[in-house]
C-alpha positions in Angstrom: 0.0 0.0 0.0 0.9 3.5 -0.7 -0.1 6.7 0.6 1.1 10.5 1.4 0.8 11.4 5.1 -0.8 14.9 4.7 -12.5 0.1 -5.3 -36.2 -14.6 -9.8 -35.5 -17.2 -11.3 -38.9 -19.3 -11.3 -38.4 -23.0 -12.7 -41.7 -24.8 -13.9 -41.6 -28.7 -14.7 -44.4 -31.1 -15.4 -43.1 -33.5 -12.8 -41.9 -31.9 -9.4 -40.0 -34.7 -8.5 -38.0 -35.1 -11.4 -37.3 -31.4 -12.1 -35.9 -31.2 -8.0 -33.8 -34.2 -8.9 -31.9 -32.6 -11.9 -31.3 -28.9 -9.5 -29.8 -31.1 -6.9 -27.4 -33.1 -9.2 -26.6 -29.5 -10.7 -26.0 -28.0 -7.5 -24.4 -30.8 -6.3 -22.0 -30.6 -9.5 -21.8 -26.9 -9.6 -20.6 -26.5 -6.0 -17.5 -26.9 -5.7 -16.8 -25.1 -8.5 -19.0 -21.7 -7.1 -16.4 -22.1 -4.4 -13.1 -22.6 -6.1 -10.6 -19.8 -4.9 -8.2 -20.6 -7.6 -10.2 -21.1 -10.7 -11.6 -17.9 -9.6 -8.3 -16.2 -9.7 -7.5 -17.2 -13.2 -10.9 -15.8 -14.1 -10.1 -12.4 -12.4 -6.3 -12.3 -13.7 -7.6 -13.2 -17.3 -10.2 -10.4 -16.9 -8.2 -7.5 -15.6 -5.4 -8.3 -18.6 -8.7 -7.9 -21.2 -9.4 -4.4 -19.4 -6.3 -3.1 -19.2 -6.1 -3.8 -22.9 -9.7 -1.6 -23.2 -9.2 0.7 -20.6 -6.3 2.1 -22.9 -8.9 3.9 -25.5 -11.1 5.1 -23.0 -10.6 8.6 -20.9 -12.6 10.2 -18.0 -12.8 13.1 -15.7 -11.6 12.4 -12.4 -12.7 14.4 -9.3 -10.7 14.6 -6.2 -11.6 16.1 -2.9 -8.9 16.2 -0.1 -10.9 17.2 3.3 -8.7 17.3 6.8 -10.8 15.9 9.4 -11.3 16.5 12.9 -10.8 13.6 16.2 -14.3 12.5 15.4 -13.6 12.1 11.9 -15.8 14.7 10.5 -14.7 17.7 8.7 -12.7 20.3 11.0 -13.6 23.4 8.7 -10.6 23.8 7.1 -9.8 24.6 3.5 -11.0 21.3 1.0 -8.8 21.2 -1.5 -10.4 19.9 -4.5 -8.6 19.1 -8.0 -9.9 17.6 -11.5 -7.8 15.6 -13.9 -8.2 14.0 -17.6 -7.2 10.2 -17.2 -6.8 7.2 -18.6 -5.1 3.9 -18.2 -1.7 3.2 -20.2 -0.8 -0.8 -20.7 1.9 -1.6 -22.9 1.0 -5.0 -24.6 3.8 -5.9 -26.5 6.0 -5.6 -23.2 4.7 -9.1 -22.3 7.8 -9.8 -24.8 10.3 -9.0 -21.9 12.9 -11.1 -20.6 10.7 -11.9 -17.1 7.6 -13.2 -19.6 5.3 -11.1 -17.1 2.6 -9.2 -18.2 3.5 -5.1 -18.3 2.3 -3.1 -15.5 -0.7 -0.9 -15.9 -0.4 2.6 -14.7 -2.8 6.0 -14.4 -2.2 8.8 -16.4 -3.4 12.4 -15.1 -3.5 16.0 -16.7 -4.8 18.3 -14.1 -7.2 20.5 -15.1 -8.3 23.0 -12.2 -7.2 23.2 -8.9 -10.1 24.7 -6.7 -11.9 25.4 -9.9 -9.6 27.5 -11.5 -6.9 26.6 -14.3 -3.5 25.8 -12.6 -1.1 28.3 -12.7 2.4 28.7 -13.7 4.7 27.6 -10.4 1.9 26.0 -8.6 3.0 23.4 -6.5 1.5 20.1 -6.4 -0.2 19.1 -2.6 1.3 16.0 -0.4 -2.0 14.7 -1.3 -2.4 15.6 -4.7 -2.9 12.3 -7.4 0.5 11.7 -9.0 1.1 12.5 -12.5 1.8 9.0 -13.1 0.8 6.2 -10.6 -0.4 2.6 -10.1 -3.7 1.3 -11.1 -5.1 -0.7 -8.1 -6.4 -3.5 -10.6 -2.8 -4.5 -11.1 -2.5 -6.9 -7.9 -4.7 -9.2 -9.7 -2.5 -9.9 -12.2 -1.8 -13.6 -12.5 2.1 -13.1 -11.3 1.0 -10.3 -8.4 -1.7 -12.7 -7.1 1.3 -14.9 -5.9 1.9 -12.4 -3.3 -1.1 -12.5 -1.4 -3.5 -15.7 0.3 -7.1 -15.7 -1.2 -9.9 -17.0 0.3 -13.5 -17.8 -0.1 -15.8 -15.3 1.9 -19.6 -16.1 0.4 -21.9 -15.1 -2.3 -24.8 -12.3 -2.1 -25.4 -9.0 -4.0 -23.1 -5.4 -4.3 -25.0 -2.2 -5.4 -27.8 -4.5 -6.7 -25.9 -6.9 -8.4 -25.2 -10.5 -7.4 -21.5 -11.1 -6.7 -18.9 -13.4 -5.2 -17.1 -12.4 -2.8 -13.4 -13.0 -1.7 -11.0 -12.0 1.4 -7.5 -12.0 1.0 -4.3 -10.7 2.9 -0.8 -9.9 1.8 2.1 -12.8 2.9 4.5 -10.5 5.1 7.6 -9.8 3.8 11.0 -8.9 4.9 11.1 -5.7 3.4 11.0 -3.0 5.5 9.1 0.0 5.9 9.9 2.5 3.0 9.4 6.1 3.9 10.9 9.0 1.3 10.3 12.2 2.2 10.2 15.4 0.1 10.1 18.7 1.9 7.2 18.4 4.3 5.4 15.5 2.3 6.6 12.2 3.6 5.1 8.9 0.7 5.0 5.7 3.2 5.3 1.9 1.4 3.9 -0.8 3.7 4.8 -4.1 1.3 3.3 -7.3 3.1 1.1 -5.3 5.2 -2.5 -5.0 4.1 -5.7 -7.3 3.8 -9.2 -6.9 1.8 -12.1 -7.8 0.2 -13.2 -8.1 -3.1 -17.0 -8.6 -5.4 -16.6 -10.2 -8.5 -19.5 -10.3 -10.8 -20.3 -14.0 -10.9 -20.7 -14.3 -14.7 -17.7 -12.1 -16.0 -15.4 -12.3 -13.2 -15.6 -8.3 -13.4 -14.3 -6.6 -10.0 -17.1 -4.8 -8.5 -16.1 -3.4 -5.5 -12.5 -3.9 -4.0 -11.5 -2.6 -0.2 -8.2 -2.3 1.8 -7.4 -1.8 5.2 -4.2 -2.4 6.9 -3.4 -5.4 9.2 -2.4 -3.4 12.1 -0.9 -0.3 13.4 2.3 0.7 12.6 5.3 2.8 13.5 7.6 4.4 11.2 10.7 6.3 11.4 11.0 10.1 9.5 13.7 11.2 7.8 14.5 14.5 9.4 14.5 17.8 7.5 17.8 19.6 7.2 17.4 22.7 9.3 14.2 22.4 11.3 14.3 20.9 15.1 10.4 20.7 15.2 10.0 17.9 13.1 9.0 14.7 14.7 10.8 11.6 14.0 8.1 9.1 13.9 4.7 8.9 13.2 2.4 6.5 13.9 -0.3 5.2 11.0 -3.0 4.2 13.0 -5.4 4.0 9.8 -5.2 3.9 6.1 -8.8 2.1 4.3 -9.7 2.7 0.8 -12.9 1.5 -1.0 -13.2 1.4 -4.5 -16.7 0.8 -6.8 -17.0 0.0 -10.3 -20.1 0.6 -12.3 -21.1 -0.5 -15.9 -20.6 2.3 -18.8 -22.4 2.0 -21.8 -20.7 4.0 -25.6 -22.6 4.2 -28.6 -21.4 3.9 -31.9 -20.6 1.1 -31.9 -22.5 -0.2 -28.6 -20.5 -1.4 -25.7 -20.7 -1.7 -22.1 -17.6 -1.6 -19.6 -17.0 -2.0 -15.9 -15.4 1.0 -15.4 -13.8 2.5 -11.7 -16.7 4.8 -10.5 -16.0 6.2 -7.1 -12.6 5.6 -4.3 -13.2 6.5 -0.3 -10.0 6.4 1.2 -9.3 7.2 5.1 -6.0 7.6 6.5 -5.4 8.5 10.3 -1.5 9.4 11.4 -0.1 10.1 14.7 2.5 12.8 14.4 2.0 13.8 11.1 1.3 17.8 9.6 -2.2 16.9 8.7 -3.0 13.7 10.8 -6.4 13.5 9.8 -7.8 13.7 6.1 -10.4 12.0 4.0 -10.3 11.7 0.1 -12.6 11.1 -2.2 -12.4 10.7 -6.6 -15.1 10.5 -8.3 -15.1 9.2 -12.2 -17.2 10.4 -15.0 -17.7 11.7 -18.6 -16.3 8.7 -19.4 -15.1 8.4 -23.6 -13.5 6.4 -26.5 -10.7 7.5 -28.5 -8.1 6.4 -30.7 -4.5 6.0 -29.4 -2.7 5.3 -32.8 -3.9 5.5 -36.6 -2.2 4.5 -40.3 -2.7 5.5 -43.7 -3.4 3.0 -46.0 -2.0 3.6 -49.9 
């Protein structure tokens, strides 16, 4: 994980007896599978591979509201920053060529448009919470060689925003590595590898991700750098809280007709001892969602 300290059937049958037979053979047949953590895993690391390959055309307008909260974790009335980008998803296909044989990884590209609704201006510097230029897209631990660093398991069945869904648990194995902390002026970015658990709906027909969630596993300590020439500066900070939730809706384009399950809102929450703004709540919020053509040739 990475953060800045500042996703009726009715059945009718002539004979009762023989039509109750055949859905208990079915189910009975059909069970295991329903429940099969790994053959659901290959679904979901085939499917995110075939989005990232879509995703590519396709551009949006991303909203992003940074609030600071107070102890009770509602807003403490000071300045909400807000920002909106242009995006899209870049995924190099033909880098599955590579020496490694892995499948490339996908990344979010952002043009910022307006920072608290006007144009950004010349020398304006980016926030410690501001979206990076260039960053990872969350999808990318499902990729069949990322899902080998993390323990899946079934969690149930039941319905997400009013669609029916499967639903999954799983939790990073720990690693050796230790915490990462780079700091840059008075923003410090924190990497916790091997720390962090979740939850994820699937659409039970498509394998498409729904809804995924992250918390951490625990509380964690983590030693600043300190900044040359200011005493005041604490030298740890505690992160006592960093969740995220992320929902995907359907999308339909016209001409030609298609339909995609696209990212539609994040919630993220993160809550650090010691830190300039301890408190802060974000929210990004996708829409205007459109095709386009990334490359073109002239035929003689």
């Amino acid at each position: 994980m990475h953060f800045r300290c500042y996703p009726d059937a009715v059945i009718r049958a002539v004979c009762a007896v023989i039509a109750a037979s055949a859905v208990a053979v079915a189910a009975a047949a059909q069970g295991p599978a329903v429940r099969d953590v790994r053959e659901w895993m290959t679904r979901v690391g085939e499917r995110v591979e075939e989005y990232y390959a879509r995703a590519q055309s396709i551009m949006c307008e991303e909203i992003v509201r940074i609030e600071p909260l107070g102890p009770d974790l509602l807003s403490n009335g000071d300045h909400v920053r807000e920002l909106i980008y242009e995006l899209r998803v870049a995924w190099d296909a033909a880098a599955t060529a590579g020496t490694d044989g892995k499948p490339p990884e996908a990344t979010v590209l952002r043009q910022l448009l307006t920072v608290d609704g006007r144009p950004p201006r010349p020398g304006d510097e980016p926030g410690c919470f501001d979206r990076k230029p260039v960053s990872t897209e969350p999808l990318g631990m499902l990729l069949r060689h990322r899902q080998q660093d993390y323990i899946f398991t079934w969690k149930g069945q039941g319905r997400e925003n009013g669609r029916a869904s499967v639903t999954l648990e799983y939790k990073a194995i720990p690693k050796k590595e230790p915490i990462e902390v780079v700091r840059t002026g008075d923003c410090s970015e924190i990497n916790l590898p091997g720390r962090t658990r979740g939850r994820l709906w699937l659409d039970p027909v498509t394998a498409d991700v729904l809804r995924l969630d992250e918390d951490l596993t625990g509380q964690f300590d983590v030693r600043i750098p300190p900044v040359p020439g200011r005493r005041s500066s604490a030298s740890t900070m505690t992160i006592e809280r960093a969740t995220s939730s992320i929902s995907y809706r359907q999308v339909t384009f016209h001409d030609p007709e298609e339909t995609l399950t696209l990212p539609s809102s994040i919630v993220s929450l993160q809550v650090i001892r010691n830190s300039g703004v301890p408190r802060v709540r974000m929210s990004q919020k996708f829409s205007k969602y459109r095709r386009f053509i990334t490359d073109a040739r002239i035929l003689q």
